[in-house]
N, C-alpha and C positions, 0 to 999 in steps of 0.2 A: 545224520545231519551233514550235511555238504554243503561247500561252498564254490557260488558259481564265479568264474573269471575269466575276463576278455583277455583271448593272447595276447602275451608279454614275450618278451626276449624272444624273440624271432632267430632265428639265424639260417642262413643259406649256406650250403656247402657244392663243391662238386667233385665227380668222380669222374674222367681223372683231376688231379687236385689242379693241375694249370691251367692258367688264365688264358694261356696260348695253344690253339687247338688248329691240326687241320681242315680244312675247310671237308665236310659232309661226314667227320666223323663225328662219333654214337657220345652224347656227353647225360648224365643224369645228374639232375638238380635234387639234392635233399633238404629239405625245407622241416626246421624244428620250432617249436613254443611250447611256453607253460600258456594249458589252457584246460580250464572246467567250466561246462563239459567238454570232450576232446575238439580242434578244429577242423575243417575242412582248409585244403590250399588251394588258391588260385594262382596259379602260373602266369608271365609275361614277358614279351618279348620286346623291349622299346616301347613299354608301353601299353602295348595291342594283347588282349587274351591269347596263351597259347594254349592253356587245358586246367583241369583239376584234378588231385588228388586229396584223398581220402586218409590214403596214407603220407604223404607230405613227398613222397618220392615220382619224379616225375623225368620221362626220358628226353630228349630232344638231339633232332643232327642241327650241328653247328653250321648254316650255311653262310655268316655275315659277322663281322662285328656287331657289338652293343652292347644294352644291358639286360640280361634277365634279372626279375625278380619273382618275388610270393610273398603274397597277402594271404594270415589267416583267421579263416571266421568262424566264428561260433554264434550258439544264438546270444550271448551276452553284447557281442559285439565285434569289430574289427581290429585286429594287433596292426601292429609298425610293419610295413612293409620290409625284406633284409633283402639287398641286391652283390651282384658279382659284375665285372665288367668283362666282357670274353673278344679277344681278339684272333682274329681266323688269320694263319699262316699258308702262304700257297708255295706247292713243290714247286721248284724250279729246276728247269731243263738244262744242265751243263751242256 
């Protein structure tokens, strides 16, 4: 006997851990929930679909500020969205 539940407790992490990234560098989003049976994540960019994973880990190049987030579903249902705010730092030329 099993019980089935719509993701909860979302949370989004990234790796590297800061907010402030250079611009076109490699950032990966891990996206976690309690959820039965397991969810699928959707990724976003401002918004806009950027991809899904299966496994909640999802890579992306930083080209812009904003906010990503991940939505994740299961067949019970949709959990709470968990977002990061990312702002892009540009080298500058002494």
């Amino acid at each position: 006997f099993s019980f089935l539940d719509a993701p909860d407790a979302t949370i989004l992490t990234t790796v590297p851990r800061s907010t402030t990234l250079l611009r076109d560098s490699i950032m990966s989003l891990n996206c976690q929930t309690n959820a039965s049976p397991k969810a699928d994540y959707h990724f976003y960019f401002n918004g806009k679909s950027i991809g899904n994973s299966a496994s909640g880990v999802f890579s992306v190049a930083v080209v812009a500020d904003g906010v990503y987030s991940c939505v994740p579903i299961n067949t019970v249902g949709t959990g709470d969205n968990a977002t990061v705010s990312i702002t892009v730092c540009k080298l500058t030329s002494l």
